[in-house]
Biopython code that builds the backbone (N, CA, C, O; Angstrom):
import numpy as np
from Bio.PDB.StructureBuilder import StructureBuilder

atoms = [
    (1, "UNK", "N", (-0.443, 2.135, 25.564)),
    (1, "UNK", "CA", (-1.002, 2.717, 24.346)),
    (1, "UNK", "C", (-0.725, 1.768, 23.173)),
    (1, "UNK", "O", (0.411, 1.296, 23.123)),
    (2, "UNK", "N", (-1.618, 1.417, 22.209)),
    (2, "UNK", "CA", (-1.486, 0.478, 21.276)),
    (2, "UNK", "C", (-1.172, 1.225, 19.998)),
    (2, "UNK", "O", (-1.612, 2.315, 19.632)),
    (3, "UNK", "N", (-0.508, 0.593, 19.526)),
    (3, "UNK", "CA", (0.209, 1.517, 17.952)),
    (3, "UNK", "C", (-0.799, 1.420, 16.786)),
    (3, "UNK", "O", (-1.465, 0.424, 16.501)),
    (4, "UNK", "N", (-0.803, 2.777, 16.072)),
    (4, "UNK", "CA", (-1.938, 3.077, 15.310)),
    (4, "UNK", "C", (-1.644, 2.464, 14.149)),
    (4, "UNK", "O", (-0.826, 3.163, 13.550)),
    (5, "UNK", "N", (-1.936, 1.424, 13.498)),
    (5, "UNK", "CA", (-1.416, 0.849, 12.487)),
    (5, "UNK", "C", (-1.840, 1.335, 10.441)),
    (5, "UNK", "O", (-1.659, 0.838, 9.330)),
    (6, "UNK", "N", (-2.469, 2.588, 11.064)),
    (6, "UNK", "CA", (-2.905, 2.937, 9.984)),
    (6, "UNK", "C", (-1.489, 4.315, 9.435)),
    (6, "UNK", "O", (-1.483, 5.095, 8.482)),
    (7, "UNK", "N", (-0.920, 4.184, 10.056)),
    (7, "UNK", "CA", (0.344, 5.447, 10.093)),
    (7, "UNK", "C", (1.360, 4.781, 9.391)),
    (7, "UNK", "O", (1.803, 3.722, 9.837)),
    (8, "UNK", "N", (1.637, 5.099, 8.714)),
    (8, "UNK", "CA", (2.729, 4.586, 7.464)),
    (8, "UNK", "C", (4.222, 4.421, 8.366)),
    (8, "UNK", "O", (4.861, 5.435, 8.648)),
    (9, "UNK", "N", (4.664, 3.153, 8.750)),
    (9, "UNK", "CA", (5.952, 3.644, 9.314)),
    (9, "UNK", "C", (6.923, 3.540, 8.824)),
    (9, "UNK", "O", (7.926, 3.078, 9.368)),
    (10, "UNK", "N", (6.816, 4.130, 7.164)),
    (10, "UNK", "CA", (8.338, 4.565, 6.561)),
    (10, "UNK", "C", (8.288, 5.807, 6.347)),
    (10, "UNK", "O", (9.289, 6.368, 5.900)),
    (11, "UNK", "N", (6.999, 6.596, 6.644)),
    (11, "UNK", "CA", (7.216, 8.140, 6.107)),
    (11, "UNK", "C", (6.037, 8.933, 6.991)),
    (11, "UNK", "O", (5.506, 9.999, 6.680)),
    (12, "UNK", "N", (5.780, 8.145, 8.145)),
    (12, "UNK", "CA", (4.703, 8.769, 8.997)),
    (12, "UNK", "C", (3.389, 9.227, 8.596)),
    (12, "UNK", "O", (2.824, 9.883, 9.470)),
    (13, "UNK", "N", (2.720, 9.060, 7.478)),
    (13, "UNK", "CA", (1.635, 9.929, 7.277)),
    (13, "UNK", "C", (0.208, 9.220, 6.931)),
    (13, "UNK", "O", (0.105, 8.207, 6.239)),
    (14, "UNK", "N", (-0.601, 9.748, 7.381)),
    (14, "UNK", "CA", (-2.441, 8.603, 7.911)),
    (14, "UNK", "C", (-2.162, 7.646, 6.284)),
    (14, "UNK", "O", (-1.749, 8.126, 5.229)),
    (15, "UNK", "N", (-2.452, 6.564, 6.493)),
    (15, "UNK", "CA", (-2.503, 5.867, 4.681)),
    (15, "UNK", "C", (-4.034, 5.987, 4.463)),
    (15, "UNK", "O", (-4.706, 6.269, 5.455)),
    (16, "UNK", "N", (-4.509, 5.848, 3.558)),
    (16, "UNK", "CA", (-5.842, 6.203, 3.175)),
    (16, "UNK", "C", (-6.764, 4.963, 3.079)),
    (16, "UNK", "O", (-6.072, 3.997, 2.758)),
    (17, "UNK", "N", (-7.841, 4.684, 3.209)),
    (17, "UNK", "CA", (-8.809, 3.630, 3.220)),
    (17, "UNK", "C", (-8.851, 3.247, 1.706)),
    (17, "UNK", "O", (-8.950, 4.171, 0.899)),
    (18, "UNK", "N", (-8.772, 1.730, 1.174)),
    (18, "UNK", "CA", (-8.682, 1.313, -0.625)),
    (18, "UNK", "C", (-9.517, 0.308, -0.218)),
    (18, "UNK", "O", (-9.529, -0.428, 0.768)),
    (19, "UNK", "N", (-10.328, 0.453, -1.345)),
    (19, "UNK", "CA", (-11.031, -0.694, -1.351)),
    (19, "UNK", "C", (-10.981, -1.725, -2.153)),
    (19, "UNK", "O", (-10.929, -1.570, -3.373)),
    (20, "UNK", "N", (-10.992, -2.960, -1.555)),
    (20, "UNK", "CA", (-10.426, -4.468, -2.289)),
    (20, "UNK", "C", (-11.091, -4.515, -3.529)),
    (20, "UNK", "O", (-12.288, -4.228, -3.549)),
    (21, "UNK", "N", (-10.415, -4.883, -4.737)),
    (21, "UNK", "CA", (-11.645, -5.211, -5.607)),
    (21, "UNK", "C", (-12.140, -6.309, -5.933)),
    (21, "UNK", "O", (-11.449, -7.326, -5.881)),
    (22, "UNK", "N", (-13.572, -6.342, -6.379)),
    (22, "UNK", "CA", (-14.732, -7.170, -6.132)),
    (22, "UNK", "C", (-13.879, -8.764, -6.784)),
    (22, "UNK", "O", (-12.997, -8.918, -7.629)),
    (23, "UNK", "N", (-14.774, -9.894, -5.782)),
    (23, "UNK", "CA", (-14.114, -10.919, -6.145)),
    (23, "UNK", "C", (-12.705, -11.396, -6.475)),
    (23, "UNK", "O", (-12.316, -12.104, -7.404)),
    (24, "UNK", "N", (-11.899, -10.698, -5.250)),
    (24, "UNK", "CA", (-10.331, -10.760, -4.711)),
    (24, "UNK", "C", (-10.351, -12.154, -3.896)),
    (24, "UNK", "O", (-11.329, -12.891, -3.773)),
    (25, "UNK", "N", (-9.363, -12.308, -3.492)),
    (25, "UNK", "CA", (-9.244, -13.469, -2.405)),
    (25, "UNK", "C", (-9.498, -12.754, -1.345)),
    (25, "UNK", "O", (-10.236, -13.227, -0.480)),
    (26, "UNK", "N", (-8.782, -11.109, -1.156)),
    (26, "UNK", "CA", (-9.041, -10.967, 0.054)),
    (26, "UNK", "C", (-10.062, -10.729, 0.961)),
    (26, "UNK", "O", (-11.090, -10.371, 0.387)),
    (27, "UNK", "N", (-10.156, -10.796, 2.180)),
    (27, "UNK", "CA", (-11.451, -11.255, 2.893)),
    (27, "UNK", "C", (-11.912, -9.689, 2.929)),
    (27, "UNK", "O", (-12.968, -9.173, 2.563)),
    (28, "UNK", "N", (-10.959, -9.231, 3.396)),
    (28, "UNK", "CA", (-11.056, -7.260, 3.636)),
    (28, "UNK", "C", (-12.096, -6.822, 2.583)),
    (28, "UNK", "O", (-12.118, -7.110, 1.387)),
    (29, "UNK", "N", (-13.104, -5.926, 3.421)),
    (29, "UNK", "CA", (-13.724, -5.213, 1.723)),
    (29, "UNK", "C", (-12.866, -3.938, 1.637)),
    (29, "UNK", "O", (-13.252, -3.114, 0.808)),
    (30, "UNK", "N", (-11.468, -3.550, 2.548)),
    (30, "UNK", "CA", (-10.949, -2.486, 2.434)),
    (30, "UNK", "C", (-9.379, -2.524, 3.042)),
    (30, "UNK", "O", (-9.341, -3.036, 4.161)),
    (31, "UNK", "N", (-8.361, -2.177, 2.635)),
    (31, "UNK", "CA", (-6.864, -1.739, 3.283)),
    (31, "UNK", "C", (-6.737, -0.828, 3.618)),
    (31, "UNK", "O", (-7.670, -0.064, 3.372)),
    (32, "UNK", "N", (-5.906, -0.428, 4.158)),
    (32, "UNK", "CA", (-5.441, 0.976, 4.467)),
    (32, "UNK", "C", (-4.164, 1.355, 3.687)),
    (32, "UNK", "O", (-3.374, 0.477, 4.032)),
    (33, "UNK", "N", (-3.588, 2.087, 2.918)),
    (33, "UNK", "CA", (-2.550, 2.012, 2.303)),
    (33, "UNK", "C", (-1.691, 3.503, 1.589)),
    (33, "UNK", "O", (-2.116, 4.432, 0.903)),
    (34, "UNK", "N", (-0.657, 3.255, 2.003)),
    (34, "UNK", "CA", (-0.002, 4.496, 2.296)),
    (34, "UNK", "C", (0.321, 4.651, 0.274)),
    (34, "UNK", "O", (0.795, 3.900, -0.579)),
    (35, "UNK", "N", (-0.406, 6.403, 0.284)),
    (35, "UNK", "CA", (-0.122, 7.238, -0.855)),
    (35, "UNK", "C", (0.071, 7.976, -1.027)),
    (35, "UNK", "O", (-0.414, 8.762, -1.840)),
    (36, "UNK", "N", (1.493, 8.138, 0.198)),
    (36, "UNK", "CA", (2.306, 8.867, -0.386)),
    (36, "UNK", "C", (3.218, 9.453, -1.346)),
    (36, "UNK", "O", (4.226, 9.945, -0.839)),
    (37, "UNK", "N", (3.142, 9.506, -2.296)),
    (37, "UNK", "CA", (4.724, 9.398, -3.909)),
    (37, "UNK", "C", (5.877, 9.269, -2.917)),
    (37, "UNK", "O", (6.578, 8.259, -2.958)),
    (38, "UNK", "N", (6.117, 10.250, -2.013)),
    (38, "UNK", "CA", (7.534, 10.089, -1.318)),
    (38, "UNK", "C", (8.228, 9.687, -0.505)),
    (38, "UNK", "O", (9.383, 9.925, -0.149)),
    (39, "UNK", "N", (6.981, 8.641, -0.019)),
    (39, "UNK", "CA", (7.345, 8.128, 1.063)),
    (39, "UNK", "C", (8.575, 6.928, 0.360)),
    (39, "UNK", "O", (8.461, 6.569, -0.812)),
    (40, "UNK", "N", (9.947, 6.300, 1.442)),
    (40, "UNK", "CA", (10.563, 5.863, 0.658)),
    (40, "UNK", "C", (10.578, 4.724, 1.003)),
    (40, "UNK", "O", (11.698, 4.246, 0.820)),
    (41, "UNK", "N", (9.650, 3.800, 1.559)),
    (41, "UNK", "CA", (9.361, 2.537, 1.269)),
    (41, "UNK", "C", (8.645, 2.290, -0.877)),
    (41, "UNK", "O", (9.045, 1.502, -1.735)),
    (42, "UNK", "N", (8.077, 2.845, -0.913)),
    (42, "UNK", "CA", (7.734, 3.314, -2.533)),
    (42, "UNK", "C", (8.729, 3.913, -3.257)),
    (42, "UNK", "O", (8.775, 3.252, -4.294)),
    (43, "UNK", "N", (9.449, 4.671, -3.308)),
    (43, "UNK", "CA", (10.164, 5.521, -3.708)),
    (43, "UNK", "C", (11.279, 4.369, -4.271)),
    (43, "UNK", "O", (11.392, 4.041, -5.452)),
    (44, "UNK", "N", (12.074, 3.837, -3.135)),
    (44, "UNK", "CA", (12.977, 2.644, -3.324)),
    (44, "UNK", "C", (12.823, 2.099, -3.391)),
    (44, "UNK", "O", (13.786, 1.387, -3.110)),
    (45, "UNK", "N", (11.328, 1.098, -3.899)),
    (45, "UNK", "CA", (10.378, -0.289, -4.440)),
    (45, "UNK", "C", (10.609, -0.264, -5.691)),
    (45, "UNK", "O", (10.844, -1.350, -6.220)),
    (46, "UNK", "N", (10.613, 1.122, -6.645)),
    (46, "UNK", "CA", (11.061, 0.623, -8.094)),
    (46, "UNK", "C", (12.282, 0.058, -8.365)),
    (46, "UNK", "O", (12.423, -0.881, -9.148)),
    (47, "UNK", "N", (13.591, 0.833, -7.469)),
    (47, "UNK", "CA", (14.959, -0.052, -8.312)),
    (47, "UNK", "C", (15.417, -1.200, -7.383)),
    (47, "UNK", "O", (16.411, -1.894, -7.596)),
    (48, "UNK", "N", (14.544, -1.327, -6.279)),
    (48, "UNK", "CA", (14.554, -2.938, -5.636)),
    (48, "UNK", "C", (14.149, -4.057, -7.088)),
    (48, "UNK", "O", (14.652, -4.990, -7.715)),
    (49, "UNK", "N", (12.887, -3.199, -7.066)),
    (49, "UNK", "CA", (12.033, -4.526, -7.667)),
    (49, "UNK", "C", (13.195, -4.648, -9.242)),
    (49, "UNK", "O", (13.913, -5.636, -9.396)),
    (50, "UNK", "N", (13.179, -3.802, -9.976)),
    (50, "UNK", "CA", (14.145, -3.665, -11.247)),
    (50, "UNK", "C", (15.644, -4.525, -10.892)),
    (50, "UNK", "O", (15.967, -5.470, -11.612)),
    (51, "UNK", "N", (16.224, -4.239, -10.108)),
    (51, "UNK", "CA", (17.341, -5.044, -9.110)),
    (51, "UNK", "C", (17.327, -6.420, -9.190)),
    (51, "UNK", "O", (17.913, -7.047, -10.073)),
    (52, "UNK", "N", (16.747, -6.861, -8.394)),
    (52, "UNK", "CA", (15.960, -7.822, -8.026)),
    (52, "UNK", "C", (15.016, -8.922, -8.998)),
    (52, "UNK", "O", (15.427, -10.071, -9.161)),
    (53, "UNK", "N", (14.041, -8.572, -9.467)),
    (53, "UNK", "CA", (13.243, -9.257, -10.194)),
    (53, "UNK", "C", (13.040, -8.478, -11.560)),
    (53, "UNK", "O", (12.033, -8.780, -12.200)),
    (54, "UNK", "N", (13.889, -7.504, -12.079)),
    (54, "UNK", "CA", (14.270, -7.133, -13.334)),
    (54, "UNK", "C", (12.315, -6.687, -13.993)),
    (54, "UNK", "O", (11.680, -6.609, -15.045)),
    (55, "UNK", "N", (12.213, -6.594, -13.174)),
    (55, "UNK", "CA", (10.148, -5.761, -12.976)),
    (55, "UNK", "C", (10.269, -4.053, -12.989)),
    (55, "UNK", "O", (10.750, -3.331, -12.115)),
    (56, "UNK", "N", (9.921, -3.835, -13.735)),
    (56, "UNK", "CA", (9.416, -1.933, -14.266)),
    (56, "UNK", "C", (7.977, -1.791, -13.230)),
    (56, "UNK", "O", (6.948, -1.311, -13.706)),
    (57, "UNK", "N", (8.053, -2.398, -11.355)),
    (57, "UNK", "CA", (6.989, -2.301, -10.887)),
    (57, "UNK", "C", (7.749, -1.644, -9.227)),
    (57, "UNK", "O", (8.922, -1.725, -8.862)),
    (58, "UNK", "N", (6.768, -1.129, -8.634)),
    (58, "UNK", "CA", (6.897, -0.935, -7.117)),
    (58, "UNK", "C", (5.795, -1.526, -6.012)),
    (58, "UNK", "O", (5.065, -2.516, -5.989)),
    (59, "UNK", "N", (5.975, -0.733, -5.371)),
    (59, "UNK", "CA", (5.464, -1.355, -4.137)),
    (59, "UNK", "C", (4.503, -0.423, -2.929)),
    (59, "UNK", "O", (5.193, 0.457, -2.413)),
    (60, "UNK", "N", (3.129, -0.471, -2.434)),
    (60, "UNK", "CA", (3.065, 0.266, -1.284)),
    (60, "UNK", "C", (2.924, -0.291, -0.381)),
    (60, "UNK", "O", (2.770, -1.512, -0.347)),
    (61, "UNK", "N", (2.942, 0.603, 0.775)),
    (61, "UNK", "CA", (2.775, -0.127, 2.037)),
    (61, "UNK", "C", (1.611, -0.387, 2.420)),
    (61, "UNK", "O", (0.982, 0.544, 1.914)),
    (62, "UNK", "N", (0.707, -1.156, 3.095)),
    (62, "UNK", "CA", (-0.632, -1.583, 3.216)),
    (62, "UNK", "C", (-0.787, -2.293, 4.379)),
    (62, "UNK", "O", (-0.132, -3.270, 4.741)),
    (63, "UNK", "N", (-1.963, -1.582, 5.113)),
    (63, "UNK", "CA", (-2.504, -2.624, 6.334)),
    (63, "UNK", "C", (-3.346, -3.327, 6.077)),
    (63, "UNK", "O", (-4.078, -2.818, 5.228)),
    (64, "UNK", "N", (-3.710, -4.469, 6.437)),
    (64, "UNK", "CA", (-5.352, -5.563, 6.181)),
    (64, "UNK", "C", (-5.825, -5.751, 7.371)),
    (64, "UNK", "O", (-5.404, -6.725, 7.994)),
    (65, "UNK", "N", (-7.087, -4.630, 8.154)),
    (65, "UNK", "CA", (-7.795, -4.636, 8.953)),
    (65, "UNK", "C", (-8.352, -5.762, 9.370)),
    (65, "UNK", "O", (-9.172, -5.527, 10.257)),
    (66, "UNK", "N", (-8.226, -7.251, 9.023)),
    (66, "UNK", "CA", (-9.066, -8.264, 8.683)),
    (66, "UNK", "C", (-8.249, -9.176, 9.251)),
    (66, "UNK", "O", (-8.633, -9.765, 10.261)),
    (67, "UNK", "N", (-6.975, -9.441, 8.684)),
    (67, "UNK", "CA", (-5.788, -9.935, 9.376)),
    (67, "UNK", "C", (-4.970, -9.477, 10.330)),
    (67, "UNK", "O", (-4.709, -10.078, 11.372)),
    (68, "UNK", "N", (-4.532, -8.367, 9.988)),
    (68, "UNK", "CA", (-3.335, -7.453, 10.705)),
    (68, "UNK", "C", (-2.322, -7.733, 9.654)),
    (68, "UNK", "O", (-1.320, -7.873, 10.356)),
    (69, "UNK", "N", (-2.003, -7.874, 8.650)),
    (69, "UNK", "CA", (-1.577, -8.200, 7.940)),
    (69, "UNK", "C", (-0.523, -6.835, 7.628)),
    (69, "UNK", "O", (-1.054, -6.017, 6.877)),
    (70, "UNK", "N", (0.685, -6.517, 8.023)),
    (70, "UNK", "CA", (1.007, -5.103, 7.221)),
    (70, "UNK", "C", (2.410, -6.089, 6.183)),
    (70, "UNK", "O", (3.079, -7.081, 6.474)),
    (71, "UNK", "N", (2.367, -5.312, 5.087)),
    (71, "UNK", "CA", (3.757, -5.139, 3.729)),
    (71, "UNK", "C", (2.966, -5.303, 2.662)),
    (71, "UNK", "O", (1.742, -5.342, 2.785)),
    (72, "UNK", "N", (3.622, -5.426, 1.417)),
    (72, "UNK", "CA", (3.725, -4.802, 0.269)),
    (72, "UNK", "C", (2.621, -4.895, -0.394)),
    (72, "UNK", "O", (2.067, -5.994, -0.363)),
    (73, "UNK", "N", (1.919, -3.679, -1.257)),
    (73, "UNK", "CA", (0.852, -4.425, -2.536)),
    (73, "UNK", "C", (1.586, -3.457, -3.735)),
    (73, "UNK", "O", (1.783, -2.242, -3.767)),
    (74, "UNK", "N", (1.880, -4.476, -4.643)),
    (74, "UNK", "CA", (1.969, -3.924, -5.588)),
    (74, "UNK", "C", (1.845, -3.172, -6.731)),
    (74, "UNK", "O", (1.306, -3.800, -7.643)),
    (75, "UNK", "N", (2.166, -2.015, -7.005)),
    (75, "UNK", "CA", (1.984, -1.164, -8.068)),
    (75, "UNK", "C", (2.603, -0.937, -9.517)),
    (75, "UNK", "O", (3.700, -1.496, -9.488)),
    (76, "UNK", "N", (2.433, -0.464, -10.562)),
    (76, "UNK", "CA", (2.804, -1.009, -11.752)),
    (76, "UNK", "C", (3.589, 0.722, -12.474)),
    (76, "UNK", "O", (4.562, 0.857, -13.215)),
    (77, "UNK", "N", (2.445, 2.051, -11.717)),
    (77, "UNK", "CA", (2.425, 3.188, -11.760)),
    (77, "UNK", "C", (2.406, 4.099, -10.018)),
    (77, "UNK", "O", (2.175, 3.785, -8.851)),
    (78, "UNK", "N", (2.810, 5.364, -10.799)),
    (78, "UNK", "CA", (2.307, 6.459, -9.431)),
    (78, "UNK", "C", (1.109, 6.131, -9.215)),
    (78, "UNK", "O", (0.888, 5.700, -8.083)),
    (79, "UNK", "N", (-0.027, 6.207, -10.155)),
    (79, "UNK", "CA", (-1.371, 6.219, -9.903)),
    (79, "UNK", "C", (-1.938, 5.338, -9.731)),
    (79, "UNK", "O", (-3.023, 5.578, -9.201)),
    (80, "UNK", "N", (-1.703, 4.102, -9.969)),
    (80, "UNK", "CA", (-2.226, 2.815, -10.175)),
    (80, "UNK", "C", (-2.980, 2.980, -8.525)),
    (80, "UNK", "O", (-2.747, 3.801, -7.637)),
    (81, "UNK", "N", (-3.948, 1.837, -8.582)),
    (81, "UNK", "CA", (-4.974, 1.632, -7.304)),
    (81, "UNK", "C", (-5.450, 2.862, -6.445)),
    (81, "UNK", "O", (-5.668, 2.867, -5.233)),
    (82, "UNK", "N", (-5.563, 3.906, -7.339)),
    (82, "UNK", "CA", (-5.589, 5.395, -6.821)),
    (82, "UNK", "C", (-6.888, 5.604, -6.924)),
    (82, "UNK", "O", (-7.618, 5.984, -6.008)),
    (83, "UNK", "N", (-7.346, 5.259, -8.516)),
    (83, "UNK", "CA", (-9.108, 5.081, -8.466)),
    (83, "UNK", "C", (-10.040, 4.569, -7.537)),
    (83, "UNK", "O", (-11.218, 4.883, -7.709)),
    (84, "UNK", "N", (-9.593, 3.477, -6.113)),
    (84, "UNK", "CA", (-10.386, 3.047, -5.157)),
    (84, "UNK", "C", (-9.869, 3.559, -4.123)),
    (84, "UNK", "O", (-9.364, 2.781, -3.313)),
    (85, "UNK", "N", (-9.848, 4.746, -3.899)),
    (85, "UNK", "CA", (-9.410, 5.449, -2.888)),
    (85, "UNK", "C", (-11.114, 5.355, -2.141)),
    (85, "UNK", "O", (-12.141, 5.348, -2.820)),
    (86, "UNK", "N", (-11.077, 5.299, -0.861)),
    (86, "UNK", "CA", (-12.372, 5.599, -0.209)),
    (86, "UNK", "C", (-12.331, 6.830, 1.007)),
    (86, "UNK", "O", (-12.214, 6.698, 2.226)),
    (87, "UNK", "N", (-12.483, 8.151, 0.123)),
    (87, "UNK", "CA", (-12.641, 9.523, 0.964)),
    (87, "UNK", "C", (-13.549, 9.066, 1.915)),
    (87, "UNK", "O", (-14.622, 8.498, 1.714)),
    (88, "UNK", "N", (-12.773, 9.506, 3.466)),
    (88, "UNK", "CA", (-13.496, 9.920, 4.239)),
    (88, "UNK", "C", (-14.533, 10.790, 4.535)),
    (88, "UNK", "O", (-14.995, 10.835, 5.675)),
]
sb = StructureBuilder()
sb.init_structure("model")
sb.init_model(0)
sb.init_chain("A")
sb.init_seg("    ")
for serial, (resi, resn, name, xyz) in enumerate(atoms, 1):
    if name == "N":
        sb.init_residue(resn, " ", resi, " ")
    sb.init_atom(name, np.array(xyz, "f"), 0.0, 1.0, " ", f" {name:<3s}", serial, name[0])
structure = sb.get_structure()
């Protein structure tokens, strides 16, 4: 059985389809990317990043269907990249 890579594996739950925006580098016209608030790969991305690189930013988790590409895209807010959500 091959592992479903669209399943968030810090907090188990489907990540949602985002779509790249126009004239990105990336090749993907779409990620998959976990939006959850509680999941705690996010949760513990703000006082990493504050820690760390002294940044008021976090982090979600994200697959790239295109690469296989899974870790971080960065967020600035809860909501941020929430507007290119692509409902199923």
């Amino acid at each position: 059985m091959t592992e479903d890579k669209t399943i968030c594996p810090h907090c188990g739950q489907k990540m949602k389809k985002w779509r790249t925006p126009d004239f990105s580098t990336w090749t993907a016209e779409y990620f998959y990317v976990c939006f959850n608030d509680d999941c705690l790969y996010f949760v513990r991305g703000w006082s990493y990043m504050e820690k760390t690189m002294k940044s008021g930013c976090s982090y979600r988790y994200r697959y790239d269907p295109d690469t296989g590409y899974c870790g971080p895209i960065p967020v600035w807010s809860r909501d941020a990249l929430k507007s290119s959500i692509l409902e199923d």
